[in-house]
PLY file of the C-alpha trace (Angstrom):
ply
format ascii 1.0
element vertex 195
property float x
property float y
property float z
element edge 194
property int vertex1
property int vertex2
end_header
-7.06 -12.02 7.11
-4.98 -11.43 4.17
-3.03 -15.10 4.51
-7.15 -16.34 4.52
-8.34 -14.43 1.75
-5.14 -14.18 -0.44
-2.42 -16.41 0.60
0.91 -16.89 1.00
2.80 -13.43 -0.21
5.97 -13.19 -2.15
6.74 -9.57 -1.26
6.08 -7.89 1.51
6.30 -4.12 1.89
6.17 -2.93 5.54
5.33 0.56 5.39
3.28 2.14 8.39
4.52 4.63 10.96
3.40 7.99 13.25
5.95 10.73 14.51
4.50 12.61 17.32
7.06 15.00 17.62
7.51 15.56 21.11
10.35 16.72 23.67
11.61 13.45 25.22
10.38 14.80 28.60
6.88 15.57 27.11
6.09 12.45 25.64
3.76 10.10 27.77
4.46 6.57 27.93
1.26 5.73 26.14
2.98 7.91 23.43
6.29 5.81 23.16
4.16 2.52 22.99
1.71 4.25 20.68
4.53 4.86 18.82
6.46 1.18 19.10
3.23 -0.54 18.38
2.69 1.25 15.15
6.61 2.02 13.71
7.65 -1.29 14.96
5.59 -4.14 15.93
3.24 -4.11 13.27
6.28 -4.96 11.48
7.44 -7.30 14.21
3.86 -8.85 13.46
3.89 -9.14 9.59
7.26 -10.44 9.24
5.57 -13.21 11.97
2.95 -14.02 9.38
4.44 -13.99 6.27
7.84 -14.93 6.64
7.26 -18.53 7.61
5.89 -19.16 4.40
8.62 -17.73 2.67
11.17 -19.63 4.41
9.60 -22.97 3.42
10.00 -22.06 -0.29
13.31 -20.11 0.04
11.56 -17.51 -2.09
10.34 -13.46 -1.35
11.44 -10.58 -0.29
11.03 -8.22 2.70
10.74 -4.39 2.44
10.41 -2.35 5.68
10.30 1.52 5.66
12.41 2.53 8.38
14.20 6.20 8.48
17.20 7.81 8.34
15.69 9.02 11.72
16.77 5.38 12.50
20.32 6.08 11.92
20.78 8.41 14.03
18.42 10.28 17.10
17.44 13.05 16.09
15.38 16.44 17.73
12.22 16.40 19.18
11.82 12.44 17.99
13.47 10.04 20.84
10.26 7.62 20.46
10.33 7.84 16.57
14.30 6.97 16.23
13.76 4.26 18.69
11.07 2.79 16.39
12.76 3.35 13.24
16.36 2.24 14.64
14.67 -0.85 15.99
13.75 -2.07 12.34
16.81 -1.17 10.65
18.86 -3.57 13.64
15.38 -6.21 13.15
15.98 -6.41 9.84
19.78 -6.96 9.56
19.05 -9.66 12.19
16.69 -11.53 10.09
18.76 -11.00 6.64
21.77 -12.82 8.58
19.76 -15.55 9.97
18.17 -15.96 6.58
21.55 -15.44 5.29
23.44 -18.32 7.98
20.25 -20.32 7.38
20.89 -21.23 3.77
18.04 -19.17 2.50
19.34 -17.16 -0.45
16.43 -17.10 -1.96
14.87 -14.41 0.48
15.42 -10.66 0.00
15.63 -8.23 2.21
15.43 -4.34 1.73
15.84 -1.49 4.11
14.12 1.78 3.13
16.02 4.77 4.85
14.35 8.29 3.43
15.08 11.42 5.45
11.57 12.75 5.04
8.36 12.30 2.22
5.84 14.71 1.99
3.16 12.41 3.92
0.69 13.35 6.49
3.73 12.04 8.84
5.71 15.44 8.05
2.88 17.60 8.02
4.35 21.30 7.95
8.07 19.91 8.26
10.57 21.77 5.67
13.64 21.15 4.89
15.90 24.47 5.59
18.59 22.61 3.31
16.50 21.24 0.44
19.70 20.68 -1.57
21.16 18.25 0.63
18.40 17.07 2.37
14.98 17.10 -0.18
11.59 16.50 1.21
10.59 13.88 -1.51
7.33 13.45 -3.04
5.77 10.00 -2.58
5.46 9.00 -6.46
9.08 10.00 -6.66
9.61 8.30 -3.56
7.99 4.93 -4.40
9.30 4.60 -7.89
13.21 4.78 -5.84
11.84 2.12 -3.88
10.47 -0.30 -6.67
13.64 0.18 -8.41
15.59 -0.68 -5.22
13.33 -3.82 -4.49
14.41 -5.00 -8.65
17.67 -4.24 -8.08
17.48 -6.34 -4.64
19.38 -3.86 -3.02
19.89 -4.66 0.77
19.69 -0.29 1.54
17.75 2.34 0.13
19.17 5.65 1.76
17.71 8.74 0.27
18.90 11.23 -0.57
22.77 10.82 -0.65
23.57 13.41 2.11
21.63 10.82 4.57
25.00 8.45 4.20
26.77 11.15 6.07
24.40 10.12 9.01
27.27 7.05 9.07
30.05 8.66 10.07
28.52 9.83 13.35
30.08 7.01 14.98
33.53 8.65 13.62
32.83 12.11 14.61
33.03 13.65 17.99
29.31 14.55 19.26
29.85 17.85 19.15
30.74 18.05 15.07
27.53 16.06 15.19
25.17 18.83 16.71
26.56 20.81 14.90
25.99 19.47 11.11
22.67 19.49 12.69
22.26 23.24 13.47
24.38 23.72 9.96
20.54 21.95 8.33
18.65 23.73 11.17
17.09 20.43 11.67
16.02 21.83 15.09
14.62 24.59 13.93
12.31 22.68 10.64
11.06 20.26 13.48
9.97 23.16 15.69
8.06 24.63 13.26
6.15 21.33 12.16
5.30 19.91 15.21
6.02 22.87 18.18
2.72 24.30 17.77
0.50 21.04 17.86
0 1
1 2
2 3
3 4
4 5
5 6
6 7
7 8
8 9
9 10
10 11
11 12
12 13
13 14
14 15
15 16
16 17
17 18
18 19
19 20
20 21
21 22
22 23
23 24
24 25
25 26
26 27
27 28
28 29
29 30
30 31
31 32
32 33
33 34
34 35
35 36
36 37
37 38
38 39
39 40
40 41
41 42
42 43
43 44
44 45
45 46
46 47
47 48
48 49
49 50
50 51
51 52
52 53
53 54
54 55
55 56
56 57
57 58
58 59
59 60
60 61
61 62
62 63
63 64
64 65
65 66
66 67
67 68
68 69
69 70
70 71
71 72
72 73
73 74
74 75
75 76
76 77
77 78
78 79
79 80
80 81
81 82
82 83
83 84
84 85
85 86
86 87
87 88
88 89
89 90
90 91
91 92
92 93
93 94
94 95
95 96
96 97
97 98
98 99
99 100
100 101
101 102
102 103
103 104
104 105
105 106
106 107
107 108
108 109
109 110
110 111
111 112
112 113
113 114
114 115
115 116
116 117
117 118
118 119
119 120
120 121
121 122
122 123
123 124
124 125
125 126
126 127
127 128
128 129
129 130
130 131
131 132
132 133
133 134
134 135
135 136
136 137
137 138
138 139
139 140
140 141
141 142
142 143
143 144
144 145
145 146
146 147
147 148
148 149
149 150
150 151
151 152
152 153
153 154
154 155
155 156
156 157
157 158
158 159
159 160
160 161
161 162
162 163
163 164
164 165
165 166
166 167
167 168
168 169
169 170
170 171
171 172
172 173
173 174
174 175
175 176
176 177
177 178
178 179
179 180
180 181
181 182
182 183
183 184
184 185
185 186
186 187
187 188
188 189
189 190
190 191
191 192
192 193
193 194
């Protein structure tokens, strides 16, 4: 619809997702497609409309939201980290084919934001909001319109989320516990436990 009524697009900003919020063992199956469908192949079916176009010209530049969720998995969201880490490893894959394909003319940006006061995080607080801010989406969105200027290839916000990195340096355990040192557990209990 928007190729017939508008055209071709230059920039595309992929930017839709749901977090249930569920125990892995709760969660239905019609909640992890629910969940793929929305986080991940609506981008999966944008980037299949659009890009085309863009590779013809060797001109735009493709934004998807993804998470710092998608970085690492993380409590009470296995389908939401699956969804979020599919993008990030999507993405990469299409900025090196772009890349090997001689199209340097095509941007790509990765938006990873620990979490933005949306109806997404509904009730979710941060129990370190020096280190890891829940950011409101004006603030949020001007980060990311500077980041698409700058054509940076990452947006990770905030800082602290880089630390999400080094898990694949750190022995699991040092892992869990950074995580009960932010009582993310505990924030993601009391946002979505009660639903």
């Amino acid at each position: 619809q928007v190729r017939k009524e508008v055209g071709d697009v230059t920039i595309l900003i992929n930017n839709a997702g749901i977090m249930i919020g569920k125990k892995f063992c709760e969660l239905t199956d019609e909640d992890f497609e629910k969940t793929l469908r929305i986080n991940f192949f609506s981008q999966v079916w944008t980037l299949k409309a659009f890009l085309p176009a863009m590779v013809a010209c060797n001109r735009g530049h493709l934004v998807s939201t993804a998470s710092a969720a998608g970085l690492m998995g993380l409590y009470r969201s296995s389908d939401y980290c699956a969804s979020k880490s599919a993008i990030i490893g999507m993405m990469e894959a299409i900025n090196s084919e772009l890349y090997h394909g001689g199209k340097h003319g095509i941007k790509t940006t990765i938006i990873c934001p620990y979490f933005i006061s949306t109806r997404l995080s509904k009730g979710f607080k941060s129990a370190k909001p020096c280190l890891f801010p829940v950011y409101d989406p004006e603030y949020a969105a001007s980060r990311i319109v500077d980041a698409i200027k700058k054509e940076k290839f990452y947006l990770i916000m905030p800082p602290a989320v880089y630390l999400l990195g080094l898990k694949i340096f750190l022995p699991r355990k040092v892992v869990l516990f950074l995580e009960s040192y932010v009582k993310f557990p505990e924030s993601m209990e009391e946002a979505f436990g009660q639903k």
